[in-house]
NUMI-346267 format. One line per 5 residues: their letters; for each residue x, y, z of N, C-alpha, C. Coordinates in pm, 1 decimal. Example, Ala and Ser with C-alpha at 12.3 -4.5 7.8 and 13.67 -1.06 7.14 Angstrom:
2
as	1319.0,-569.0,780.0,1230.0,-450.0,780.0,1320.0,-330.0,780.0  1285.0,-225.0,708.0,1367.0,-106.0,714.0,1290.0,3.0,787.0
//
This chain:
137
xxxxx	82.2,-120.5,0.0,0.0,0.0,0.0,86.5,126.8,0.0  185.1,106.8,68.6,302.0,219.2,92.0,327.5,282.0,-34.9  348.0,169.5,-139.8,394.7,183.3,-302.2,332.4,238.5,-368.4  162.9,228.7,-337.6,92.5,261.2,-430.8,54.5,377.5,-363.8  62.8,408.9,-252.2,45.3,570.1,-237.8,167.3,673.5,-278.7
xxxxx	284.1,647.5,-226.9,422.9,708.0,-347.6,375.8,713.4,-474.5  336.3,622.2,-532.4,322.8,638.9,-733.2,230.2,734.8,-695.4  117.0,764.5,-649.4,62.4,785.1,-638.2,14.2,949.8,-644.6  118.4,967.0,-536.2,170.1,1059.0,-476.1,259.3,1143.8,-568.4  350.4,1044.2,-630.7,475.7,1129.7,-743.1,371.5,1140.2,-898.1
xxxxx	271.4,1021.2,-901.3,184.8,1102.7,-1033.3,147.8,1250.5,-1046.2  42.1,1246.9,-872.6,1.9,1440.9,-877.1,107.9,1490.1,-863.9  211.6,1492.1,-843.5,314.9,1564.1,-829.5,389.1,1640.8,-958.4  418.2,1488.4,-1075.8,408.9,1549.0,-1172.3,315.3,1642.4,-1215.2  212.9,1580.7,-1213.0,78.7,1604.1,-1313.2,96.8,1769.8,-1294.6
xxxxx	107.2,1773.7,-1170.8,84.1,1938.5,-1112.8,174.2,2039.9,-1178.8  294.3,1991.3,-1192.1,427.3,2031.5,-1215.4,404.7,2063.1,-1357.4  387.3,1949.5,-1465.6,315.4,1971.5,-1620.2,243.8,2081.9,-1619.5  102.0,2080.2,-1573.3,30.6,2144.9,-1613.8,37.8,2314.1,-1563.3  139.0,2336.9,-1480.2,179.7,2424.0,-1416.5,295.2,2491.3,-1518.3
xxxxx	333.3,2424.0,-1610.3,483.1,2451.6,-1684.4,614.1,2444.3,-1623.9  624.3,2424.7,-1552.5,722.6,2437.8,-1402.2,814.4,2304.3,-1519.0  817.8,2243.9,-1585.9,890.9,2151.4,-1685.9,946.9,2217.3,-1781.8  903.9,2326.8,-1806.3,963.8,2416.8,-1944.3,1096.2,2531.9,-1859.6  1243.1,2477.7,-1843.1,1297.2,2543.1,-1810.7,1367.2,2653.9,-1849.0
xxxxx	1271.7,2712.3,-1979.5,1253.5,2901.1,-2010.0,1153.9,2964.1,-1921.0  1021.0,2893.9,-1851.9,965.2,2935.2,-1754.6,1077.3,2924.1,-1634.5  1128.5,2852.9,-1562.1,1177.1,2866.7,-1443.2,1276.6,2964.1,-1459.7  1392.4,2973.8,-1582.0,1496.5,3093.0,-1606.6,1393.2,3215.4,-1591.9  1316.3,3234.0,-1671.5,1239.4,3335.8,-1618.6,1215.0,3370.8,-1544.9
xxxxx	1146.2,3296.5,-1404.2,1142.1,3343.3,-1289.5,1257.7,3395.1,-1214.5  1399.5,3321.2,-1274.6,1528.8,3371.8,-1211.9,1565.9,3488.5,-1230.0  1511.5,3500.3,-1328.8,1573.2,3705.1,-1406.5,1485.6,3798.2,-1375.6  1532.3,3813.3,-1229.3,1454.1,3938.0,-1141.9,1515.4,4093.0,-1252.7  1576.3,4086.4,-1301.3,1636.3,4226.4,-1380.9,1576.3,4185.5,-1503.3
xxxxx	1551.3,4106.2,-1550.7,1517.1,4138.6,-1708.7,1324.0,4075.7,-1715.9  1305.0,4024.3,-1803.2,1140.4,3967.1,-1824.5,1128.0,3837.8,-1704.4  1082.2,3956.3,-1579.3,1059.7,3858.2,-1450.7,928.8,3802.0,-1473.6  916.9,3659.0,-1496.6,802.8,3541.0,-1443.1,756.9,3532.9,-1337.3  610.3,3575.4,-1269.5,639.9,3529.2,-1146.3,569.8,3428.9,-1084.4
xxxxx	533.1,3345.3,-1208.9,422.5,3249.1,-1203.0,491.8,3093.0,-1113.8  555.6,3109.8,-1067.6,646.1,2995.1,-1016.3,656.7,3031.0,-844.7  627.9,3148.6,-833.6,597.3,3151.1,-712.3,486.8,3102.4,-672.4  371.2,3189.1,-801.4,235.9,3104.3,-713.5,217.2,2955.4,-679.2  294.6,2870.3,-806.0,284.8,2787.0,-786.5,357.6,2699.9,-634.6
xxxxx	448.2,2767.5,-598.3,526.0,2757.9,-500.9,442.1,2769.0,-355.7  404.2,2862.7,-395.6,281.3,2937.0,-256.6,164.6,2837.9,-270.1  108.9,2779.9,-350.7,42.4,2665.3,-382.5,49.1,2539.4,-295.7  175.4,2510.3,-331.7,191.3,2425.2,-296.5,252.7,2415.4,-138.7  293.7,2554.2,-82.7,306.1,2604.6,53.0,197.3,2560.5,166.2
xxxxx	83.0,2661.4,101.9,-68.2,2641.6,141.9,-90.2,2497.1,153.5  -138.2,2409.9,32.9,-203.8,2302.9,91.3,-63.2,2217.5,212.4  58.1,2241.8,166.6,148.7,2156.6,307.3,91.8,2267.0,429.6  93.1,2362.9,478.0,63.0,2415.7,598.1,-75.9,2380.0,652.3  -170.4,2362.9,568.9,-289.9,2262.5,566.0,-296.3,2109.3,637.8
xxxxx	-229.0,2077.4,538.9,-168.7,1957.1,568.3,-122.1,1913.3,739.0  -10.6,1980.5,716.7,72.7,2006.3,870.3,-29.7,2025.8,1006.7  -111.7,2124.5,924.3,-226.9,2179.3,1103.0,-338.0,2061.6,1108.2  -367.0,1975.9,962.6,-468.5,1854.1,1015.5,-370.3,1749.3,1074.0  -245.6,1723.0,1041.9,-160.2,1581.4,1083.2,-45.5,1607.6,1165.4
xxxxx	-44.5,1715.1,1266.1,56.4,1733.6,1339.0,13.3,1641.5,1506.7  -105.9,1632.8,1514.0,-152.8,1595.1,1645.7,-162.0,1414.1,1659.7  -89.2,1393.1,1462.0,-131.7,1217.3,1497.1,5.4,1115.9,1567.6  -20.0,1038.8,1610.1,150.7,958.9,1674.9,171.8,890.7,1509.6  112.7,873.1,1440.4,192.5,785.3,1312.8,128.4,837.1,1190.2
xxxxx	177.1,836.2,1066.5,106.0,856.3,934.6,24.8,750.1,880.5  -64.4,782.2,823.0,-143.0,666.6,743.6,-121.0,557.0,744.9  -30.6,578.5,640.5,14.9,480.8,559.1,176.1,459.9,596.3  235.8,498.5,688.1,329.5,408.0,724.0,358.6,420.1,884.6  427.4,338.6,919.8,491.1,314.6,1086.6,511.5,414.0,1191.7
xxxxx	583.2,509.4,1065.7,656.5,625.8,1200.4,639.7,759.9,1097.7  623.4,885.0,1133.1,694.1,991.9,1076.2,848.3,950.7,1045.5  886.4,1007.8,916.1,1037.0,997.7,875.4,1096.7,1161.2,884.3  1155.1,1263.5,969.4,1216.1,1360.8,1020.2,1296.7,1361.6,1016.3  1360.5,1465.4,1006.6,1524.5,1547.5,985.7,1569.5,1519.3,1101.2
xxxxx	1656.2,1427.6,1145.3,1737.4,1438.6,1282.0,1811.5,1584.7,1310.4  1842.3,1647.4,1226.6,1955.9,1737.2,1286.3,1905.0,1878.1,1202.4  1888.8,2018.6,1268.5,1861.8,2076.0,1252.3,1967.2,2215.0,1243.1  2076.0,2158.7,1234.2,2187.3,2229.1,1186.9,2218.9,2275.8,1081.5  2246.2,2445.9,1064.7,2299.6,2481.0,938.7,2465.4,2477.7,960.1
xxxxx	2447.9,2359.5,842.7,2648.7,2347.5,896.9,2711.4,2359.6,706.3  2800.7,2326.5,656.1,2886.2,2376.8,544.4,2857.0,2246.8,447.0  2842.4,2119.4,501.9,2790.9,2052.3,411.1,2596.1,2108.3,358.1  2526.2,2168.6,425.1,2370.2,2226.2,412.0,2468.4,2334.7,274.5  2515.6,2436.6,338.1,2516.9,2541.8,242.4,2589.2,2508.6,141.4
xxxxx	2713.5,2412.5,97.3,2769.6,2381.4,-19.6,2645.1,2305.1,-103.1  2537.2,2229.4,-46.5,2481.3,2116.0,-146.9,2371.1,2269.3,-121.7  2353.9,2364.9,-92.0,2245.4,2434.1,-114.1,2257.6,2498.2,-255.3  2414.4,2615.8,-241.7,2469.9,2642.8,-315.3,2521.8,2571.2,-473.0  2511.6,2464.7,-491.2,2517.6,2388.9,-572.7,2402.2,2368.8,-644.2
xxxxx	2283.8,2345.4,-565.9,2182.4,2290.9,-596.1,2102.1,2439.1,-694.9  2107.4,2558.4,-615.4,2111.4,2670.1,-688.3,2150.2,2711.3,-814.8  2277.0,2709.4,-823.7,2342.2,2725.9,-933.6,2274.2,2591.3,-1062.1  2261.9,2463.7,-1016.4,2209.9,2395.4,-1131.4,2097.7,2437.7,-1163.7  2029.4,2476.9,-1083.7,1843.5,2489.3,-1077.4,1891.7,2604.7,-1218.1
xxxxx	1938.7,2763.8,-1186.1,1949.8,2824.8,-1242.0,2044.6,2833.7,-1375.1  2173.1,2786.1,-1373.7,2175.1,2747.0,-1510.4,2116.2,2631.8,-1576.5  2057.8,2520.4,-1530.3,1975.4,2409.4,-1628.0,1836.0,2452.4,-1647.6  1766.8,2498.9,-1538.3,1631.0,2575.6,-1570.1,1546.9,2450.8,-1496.2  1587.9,2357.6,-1447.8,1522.5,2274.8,-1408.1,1578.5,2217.4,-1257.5
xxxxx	1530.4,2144.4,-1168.9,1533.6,2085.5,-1013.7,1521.1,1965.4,-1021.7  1568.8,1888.2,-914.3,1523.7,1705.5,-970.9,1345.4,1662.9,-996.4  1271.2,1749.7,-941.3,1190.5,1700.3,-922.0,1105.9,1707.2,-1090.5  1109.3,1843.0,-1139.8,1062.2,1875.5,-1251.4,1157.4,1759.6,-1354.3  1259.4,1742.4,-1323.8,1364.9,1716.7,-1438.0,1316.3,1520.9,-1483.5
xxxxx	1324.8,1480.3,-1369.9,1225.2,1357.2,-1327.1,1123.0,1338.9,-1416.2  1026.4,1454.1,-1346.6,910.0,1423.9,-1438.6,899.6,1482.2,-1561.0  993.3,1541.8,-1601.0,1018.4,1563.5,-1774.1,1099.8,1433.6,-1886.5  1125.4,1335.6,-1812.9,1161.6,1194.7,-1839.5,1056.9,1136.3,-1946.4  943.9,1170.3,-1856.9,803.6,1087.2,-1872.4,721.4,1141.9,-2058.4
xxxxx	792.8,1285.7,-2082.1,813.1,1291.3,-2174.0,871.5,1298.1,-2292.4  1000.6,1232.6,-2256.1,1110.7,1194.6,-2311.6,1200.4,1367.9,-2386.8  1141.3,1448.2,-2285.4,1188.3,1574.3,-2289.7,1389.9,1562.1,-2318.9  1411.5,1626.5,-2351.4,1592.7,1621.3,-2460.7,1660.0,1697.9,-2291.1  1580.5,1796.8,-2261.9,1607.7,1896.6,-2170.6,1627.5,1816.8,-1999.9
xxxxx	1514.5,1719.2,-2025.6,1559.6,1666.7,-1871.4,1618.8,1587.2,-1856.3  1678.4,1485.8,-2000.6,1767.8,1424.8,-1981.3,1893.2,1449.3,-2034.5  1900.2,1574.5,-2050.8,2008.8,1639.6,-2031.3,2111.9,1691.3,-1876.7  1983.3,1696.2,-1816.2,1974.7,1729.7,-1702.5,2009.1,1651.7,-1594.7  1935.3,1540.5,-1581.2,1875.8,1389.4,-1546.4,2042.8,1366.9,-1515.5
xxxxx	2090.5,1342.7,-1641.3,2184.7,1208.2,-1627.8,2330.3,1287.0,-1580.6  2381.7,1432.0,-1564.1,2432.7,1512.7,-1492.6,2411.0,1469.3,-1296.1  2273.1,1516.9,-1328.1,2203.8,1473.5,-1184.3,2288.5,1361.1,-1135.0  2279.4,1247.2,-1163.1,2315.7,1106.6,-1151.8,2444.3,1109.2,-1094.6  2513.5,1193.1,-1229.1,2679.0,1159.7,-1205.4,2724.9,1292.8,-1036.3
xxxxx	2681.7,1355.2,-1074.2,2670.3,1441.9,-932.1,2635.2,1360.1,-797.6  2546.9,1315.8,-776.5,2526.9,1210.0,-673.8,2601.7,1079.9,-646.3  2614.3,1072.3,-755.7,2752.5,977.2,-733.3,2869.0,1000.3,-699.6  2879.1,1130.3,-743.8,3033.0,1178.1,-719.3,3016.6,1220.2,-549.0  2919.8,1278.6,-535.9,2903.7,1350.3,-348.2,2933.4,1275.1,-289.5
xxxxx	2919.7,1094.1,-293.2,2948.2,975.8,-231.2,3092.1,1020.5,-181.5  3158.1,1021.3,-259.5,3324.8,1030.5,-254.4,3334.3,1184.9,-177.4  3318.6,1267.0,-209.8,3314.2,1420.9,-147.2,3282.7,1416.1,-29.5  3165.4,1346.8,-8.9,3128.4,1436.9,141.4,3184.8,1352.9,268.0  3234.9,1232.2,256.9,3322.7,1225.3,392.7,3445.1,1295.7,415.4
xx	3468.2,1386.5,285.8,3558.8,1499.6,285.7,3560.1,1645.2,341.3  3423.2,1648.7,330.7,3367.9,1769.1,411.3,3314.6,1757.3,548.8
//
């Protein structure tokens, strides 16, 4: 059941993301270019999706377990330390020069988009490589 609420879960996720454009990463550059032809349609969507989690949060903060699984899964550590701001900083810079985030880039797969697997398979080798990096940091 766990499984089929994830698919589930990552379908609207896409779906939302599509029909939102949030996949076309000349919309998201757009939103980045506060100086030139600012987009600011990526916020709403952002604030969107803010709203129904704060929603969310004020109906399911009072339960001891989630639905559909065992335990809440939580951030142990609530530290801003240099490994947070290097993978923040990183994560930035791709968002803004690729035009895309894992999540959009993912679900631009599904349309065999040139752009997210351009993206995509960068992604990959990056995560692989942090393996090796971050017991360095």
């Amino acid at each position: 059941m766990q499984l089929v609420i994830g698919l589930g879960s990552g379908v609207i996720f896409g779906l939302g993301l599509s029909v939102s454009g949030m996949l076309n990463p000349r919309k998201v550059s757009a939103f980045l270019d506060l100086a030139g032809a600012w987009d600011p349609s990526l916020a709403f969507v952002m604030g969107g999706g803010l709203v129904v989690n704060l929603l969310a949060m004020r109906v399911f903060k009072n339960r001891n377990k989630p639905y559909f699984s065992v335990a809440f899964s939580l951030p142990q550590s609530v530290a801003i330390d240099r490994p947070l701001l290097i993978g923040a900083a990183l994560f930035g810079i791709g968002w803004a020069v690729g035009g895309l985030c894992p999540g959009p880039a993912i679900a631009g797969l599904a349309y065999l988009s040139s752009n997210a697997l351009m993206f995509f398979i960068p992604m990959l080798l990056g995560l692989y490589i942090a393996k090796f990096i971050k017991p360095k940091i």
